[in-house]
KESE-895952 format. One record per residue: residue in one letter; x, y, z of N, C-alpha, C in turn. Coordinates in pm, whole numbers. Layout:
// KESE-895952
+------+--------+--------+--------+--------+--------+--------+--------+--------+--------+
| code |    n_u |    n_v |    n_w |   ca_u |   ca_v |   ca_w |    c_u |    c_v |    c_w |
+------+--------+--------+--------+--------+--------+--------+--------+--------+--------+
|    A |      X |      Y |      Z |      X |      Y |      Z |      X |      Y |      Z |
...
+------+--------+--------+--------+--------+--------+--------+--------+--------+--------+
//
This chain:
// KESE-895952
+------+--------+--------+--------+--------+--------+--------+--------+--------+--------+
| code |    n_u |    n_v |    n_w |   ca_u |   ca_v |   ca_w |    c_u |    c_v |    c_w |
+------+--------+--------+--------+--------+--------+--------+--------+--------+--------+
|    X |  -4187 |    371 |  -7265 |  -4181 |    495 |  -7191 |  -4311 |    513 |  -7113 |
|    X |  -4297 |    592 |  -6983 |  -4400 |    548 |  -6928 |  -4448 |    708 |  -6934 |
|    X |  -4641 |    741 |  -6887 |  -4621 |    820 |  -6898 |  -4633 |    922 |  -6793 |
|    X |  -4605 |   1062 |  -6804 |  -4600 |   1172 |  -6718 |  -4690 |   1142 |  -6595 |
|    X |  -4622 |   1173 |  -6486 |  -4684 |   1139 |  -6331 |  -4705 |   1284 |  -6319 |
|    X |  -4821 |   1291 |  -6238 |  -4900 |   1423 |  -6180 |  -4759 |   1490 |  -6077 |
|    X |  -4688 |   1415 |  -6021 |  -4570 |   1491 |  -5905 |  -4474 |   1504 |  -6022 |
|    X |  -4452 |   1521 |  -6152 |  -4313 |   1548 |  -6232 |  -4307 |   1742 |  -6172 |
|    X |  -4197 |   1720 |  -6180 |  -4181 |   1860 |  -6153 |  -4199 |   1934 |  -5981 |
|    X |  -4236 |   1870 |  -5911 |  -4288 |   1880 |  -5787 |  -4188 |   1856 |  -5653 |
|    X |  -4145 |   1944 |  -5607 |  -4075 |   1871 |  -5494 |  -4116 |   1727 |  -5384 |
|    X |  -4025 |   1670 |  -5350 |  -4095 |   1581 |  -5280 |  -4142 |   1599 |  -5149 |
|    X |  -4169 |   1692 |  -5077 |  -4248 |   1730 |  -4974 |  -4403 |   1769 |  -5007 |
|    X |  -4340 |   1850 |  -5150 |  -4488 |   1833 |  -5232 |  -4564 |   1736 |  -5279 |
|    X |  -4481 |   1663 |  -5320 |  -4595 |   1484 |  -5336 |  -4634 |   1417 |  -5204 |
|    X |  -4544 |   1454 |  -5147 |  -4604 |   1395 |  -5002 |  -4674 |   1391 |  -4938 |
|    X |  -4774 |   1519 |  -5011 |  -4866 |   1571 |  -4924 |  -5002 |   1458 |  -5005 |
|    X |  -4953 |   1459 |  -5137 |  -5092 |   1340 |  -5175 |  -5095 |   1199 |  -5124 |
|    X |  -4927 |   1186 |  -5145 |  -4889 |   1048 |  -5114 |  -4950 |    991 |  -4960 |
|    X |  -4926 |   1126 |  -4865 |  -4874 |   1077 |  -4698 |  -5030 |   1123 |  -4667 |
|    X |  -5060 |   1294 |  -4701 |  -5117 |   1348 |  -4608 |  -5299 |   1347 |  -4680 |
|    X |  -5321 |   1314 |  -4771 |  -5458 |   1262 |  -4773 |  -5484 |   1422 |  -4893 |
|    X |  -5441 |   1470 |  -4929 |  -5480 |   1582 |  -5087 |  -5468 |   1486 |  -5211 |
|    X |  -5504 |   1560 |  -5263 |  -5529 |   1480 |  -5437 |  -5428 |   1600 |  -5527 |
|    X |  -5416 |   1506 |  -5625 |  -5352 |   1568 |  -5752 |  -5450 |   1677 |  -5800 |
|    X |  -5421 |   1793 |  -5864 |  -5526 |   1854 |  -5931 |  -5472 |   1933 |  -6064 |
|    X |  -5512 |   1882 |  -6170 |  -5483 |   1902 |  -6327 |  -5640 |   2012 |  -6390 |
|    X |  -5593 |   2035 |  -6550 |  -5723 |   2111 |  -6587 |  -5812 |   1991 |  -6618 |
|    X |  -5791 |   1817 |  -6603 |  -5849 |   1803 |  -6661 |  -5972 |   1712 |  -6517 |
|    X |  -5909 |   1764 |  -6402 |  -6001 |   1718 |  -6289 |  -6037 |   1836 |  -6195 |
|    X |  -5988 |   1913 |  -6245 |  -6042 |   2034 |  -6135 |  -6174 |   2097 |  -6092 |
|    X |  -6242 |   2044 |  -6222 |  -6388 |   2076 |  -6197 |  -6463 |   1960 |  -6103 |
|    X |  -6411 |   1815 |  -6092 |  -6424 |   1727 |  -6012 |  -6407 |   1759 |  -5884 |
|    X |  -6297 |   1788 |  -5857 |  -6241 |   1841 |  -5702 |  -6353 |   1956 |  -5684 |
|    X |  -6377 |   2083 |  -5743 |  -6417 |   2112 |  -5717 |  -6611 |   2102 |  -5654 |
|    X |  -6615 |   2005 |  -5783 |  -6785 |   1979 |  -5746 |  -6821 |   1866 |  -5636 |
|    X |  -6684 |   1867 |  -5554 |  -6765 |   1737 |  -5423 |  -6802 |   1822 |  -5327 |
|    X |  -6758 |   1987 |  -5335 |  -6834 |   2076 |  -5257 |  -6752 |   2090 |  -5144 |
|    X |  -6824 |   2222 |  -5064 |  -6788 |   2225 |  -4935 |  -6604 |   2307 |  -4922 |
|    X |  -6539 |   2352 |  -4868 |  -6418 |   2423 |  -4824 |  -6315 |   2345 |  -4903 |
|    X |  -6223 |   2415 |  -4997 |  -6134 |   2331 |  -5040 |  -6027 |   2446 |  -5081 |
|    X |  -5916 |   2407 |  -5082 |  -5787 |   2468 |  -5114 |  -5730 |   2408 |  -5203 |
|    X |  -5659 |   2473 |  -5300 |  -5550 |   2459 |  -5421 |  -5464 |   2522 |  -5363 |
|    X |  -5314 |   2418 |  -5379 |  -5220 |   2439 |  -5366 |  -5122 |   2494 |  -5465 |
|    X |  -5075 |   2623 |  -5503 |  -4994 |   2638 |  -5611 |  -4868 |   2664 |  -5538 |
|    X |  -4767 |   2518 |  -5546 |  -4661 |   2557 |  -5504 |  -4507 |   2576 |  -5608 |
|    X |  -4514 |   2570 |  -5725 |  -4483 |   2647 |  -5850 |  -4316 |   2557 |  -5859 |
|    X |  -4207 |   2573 |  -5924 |  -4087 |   2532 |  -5933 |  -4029 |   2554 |  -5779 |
|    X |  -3966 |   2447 |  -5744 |  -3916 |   2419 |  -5610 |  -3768 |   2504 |  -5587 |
|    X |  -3737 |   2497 |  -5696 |  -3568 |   2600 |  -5698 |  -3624 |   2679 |  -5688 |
|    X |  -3712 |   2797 |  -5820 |  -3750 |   2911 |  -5845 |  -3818 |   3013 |  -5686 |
|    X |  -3916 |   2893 |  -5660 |  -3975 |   2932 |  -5522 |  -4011 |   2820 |  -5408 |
|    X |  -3889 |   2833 |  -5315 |  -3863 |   2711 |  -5210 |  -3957 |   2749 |  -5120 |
|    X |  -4013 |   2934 |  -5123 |  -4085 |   2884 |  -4988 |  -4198 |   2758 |  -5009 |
|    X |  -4242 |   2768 |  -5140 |  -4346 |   2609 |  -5159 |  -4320 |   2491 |  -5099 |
|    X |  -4222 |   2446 |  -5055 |  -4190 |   2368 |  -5011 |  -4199 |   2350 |  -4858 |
|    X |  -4193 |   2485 |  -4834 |  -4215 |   2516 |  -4598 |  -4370 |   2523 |  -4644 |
|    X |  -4451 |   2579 |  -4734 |  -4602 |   2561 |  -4734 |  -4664 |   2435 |  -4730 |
|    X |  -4603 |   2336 |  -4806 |  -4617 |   2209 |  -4795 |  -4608 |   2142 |  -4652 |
|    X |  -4552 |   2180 |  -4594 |  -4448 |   2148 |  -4475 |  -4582 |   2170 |  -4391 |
|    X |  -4658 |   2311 |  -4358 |  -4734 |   2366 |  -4288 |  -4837 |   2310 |  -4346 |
|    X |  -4874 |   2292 |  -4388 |  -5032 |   2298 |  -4469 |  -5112 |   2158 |  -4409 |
|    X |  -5076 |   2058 |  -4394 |  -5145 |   1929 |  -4269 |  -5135 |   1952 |  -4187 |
|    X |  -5031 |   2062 |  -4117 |  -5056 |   2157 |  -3987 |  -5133 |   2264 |  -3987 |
|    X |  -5226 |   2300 |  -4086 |  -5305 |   2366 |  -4045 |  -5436 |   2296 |  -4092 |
|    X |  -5444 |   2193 |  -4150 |  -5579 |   2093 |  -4212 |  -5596 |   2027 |  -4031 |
|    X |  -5481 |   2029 |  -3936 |  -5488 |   1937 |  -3826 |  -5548 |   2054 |  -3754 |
|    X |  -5499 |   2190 |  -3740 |  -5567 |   2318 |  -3653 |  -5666 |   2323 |  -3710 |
|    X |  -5763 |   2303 |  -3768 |  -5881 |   2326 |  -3857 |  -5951 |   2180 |  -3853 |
|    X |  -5963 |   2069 |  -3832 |  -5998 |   1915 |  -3839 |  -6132 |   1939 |  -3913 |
|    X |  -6147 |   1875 |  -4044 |  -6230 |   1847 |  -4136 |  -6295 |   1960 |  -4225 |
|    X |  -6222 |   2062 |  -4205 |  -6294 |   2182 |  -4236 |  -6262 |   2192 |  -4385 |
|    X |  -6165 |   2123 |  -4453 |  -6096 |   2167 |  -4576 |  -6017 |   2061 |  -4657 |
|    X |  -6032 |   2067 |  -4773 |  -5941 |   1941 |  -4826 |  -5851 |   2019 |  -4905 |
|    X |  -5776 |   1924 |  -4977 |  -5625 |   2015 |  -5013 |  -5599 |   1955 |  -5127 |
|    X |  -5625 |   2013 |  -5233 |  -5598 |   1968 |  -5417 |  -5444 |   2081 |  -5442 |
|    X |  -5349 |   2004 |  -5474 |  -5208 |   2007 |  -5521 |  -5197 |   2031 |  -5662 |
|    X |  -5212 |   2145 |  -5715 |  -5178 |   2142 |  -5923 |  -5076 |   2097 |  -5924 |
|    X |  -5081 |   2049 |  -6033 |  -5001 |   1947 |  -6099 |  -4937 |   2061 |  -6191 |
|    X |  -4769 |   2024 |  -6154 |  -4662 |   2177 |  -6239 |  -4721 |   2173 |  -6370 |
|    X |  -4730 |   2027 |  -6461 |  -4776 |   2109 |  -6574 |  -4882 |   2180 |  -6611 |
|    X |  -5001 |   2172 |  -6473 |  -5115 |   2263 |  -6547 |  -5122 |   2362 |  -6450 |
|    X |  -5006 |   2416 |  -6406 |  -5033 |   2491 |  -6283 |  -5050 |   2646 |  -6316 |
|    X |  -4994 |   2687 |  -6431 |  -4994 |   2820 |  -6532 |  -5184 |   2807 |  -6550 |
|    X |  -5233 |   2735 |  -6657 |  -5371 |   2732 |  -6653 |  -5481 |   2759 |  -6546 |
|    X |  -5455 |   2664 |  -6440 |  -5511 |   2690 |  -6334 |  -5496 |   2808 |  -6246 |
|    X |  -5375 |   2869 |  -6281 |  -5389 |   2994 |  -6191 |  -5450 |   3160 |  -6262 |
|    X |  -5460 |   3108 |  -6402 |  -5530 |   3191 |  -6477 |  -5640 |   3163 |  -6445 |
|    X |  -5707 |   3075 |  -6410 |  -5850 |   3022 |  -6379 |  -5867 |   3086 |  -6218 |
|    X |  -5811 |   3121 |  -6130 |  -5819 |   3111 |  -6002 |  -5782 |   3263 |  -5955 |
|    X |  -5676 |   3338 |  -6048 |  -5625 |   3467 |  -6023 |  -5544 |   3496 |  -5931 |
|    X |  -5440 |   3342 |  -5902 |  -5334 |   3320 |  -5895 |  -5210 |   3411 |  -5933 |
|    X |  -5155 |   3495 |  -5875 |  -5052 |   3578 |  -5912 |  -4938 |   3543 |  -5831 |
|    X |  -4898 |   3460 |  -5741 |  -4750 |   3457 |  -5672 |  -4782 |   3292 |  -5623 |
|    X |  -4639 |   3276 |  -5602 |  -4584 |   3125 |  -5589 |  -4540 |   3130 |  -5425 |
|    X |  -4514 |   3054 |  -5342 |  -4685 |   2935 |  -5319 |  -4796 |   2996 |  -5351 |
|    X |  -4904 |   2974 |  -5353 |  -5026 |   3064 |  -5335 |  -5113 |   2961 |  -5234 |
|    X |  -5229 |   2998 |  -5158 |  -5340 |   2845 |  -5141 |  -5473 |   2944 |  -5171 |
|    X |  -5541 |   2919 |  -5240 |  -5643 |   2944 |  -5310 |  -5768 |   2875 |  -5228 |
|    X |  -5845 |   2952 |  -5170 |  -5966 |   2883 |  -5110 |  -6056 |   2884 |  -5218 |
|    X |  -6160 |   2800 |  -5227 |  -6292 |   2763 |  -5269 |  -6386 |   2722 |  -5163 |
|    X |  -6520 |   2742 |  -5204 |  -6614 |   2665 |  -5133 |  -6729 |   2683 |  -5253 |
|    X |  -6740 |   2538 |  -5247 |  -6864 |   2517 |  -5359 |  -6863 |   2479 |  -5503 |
|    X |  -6737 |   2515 |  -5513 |  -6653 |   2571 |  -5674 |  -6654 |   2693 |  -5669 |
|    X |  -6702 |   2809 |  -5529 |  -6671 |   3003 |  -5569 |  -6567 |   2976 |  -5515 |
|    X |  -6487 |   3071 |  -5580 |  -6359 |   3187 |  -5508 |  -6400 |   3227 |  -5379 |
|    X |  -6315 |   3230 |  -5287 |  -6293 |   3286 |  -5109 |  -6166 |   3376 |  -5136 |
|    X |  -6058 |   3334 |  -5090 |  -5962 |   3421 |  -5111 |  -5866 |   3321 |  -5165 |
|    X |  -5730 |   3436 |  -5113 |  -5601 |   3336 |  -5186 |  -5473 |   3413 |  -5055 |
|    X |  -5402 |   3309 |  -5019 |  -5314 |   3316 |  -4948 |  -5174 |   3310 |  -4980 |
|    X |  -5134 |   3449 |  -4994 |  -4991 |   3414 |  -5102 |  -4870 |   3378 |  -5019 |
|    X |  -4764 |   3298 |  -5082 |  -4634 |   3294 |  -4939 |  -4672 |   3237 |  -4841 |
|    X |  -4532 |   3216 |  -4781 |  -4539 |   3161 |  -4619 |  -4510 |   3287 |  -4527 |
|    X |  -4594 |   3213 |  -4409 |  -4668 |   3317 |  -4297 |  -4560 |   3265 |  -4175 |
|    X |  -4546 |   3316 |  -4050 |  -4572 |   3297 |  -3921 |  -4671 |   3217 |  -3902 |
|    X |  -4660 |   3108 |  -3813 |  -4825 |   3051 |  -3748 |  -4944 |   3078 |  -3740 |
|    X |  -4862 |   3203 |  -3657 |  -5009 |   3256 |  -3589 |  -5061 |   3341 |  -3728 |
|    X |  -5019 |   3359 |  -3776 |  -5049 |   3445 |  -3928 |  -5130 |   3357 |  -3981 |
|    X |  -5014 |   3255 |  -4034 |  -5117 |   3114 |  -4105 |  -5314 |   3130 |  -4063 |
|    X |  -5253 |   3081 |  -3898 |  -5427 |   3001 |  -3855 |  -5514 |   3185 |  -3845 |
|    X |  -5445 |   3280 |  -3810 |  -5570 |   3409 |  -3815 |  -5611 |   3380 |  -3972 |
|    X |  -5480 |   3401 |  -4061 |  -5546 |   3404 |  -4191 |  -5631 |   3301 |  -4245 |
|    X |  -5614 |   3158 |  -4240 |  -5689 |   3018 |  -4269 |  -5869 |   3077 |  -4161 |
|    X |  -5874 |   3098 |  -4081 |  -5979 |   3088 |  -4026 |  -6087 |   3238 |  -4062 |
|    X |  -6006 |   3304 |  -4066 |  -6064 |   3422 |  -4193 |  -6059 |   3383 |  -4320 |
|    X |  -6038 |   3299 |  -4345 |  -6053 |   3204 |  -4514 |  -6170 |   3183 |  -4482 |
|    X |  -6197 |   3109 |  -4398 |  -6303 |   2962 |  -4373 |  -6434 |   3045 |  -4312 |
|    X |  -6398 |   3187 |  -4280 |  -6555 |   3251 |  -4273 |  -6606 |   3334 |  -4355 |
|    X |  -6507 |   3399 |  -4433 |  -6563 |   3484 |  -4557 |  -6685 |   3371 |  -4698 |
|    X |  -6738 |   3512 |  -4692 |  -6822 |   3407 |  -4807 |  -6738 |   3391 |  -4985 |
|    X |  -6796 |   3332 |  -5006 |  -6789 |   3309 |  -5162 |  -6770 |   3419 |  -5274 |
|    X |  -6697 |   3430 |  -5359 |  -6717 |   3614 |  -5441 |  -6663 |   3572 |  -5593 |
|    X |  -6626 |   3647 |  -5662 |  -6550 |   3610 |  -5783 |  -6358 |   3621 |  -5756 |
|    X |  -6349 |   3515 |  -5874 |  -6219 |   3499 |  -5844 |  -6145 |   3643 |  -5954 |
|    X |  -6031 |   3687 |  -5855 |  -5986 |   3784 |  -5911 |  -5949 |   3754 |  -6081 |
|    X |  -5932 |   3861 |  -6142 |  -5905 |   3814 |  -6297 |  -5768 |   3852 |  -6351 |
|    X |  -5678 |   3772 |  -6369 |  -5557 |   3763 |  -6416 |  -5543 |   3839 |  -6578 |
|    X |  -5483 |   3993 |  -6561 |  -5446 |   4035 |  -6670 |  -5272 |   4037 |  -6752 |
|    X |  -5307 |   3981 |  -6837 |  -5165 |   3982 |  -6892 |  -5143 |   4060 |  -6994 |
|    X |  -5048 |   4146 |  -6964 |  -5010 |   4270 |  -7049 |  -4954 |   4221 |  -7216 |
|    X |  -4909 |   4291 |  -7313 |  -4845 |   4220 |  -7464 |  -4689 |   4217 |  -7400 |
|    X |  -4649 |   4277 |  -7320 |  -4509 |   4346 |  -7313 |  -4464 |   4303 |  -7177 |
|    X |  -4548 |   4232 |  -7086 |  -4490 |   4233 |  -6914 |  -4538 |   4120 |  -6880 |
|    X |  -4478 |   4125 |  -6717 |  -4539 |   4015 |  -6650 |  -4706 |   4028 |  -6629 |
|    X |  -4803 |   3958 |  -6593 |  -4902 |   3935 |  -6575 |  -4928 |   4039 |  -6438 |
|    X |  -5063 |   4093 |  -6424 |  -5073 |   4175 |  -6287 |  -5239 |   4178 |  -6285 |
|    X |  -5265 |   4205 |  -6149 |  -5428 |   4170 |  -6128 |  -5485 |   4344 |  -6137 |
|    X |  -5610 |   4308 |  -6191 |  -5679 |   4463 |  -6190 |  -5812 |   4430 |  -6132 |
+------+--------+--------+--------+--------+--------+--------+--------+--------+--------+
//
């Protein structure tokens, strides 16, 4: 038996993007890697492909906007099984999400798919805000999870 591939669970537009478009896998157990080569970087949380397809048009867009942007940003893909962890780490609350970093700080987080012109206003207001804390994911005994 062989074992678990980083794309299990992942649509294939979503692997494609490591496979084709030049992003990396990102798990809990490399994320601090990705994060420490520095400089503008995005996490991709594009979550169950049935549950939430727009992940899949984010995928779609997202080397279209690494191409409107040229070198400004690299693109780390969680891996479904650690994608719950990591978004407790990040303050991740909705599926797609793209989560900016720079440095290893929190920037913002871009939930859903946009319009274009939405996309690149919002990506380029990513890419000038500074650095802050990442929001903190509270989870109730009784509910879904919600940010305070």
């Amino acid at each position: 038996m062989s074992p678990p591939s980083p794309a299990d669970g992942a649509a294939p537009l979503v692997a494609r993007l490591v496979e084709r478009d030049g992003a990396q896998w990102v798990d809990a157990a490399n994320v601090d890697a990705f994060l420490a080569a520095g400089g503008d970087r995005v996490l991709f949380f594009h979550g169950d492909p049935v549950r939430f397809p727009e992940g899949v048009d984010v995928a779609v867009v997202l080397p279209e906007l690494q191409a409107a942007f040229p070198g400004r940003f690299a693109v780390g893909v969680t891996t479904r099984a650690d994608e719950d962890r990591l978004a407790a780490r990040f303050g991740a609350q909705r599926w797609p999400s793209l989560v900016f970093l720079r440095d290893g700080r929190y920037v913002t987080t871009i939930a859903g798919m946009l319009d274009w012109t939405d996309f690149v206003e919002r990506v380029a207001a990513a890419l000038a805000m500074p650095a802050g804390r990442a929001p903190i994911a509270v989870a109730a005994a009784d509910g879904p999870s919600s940010c305070h």
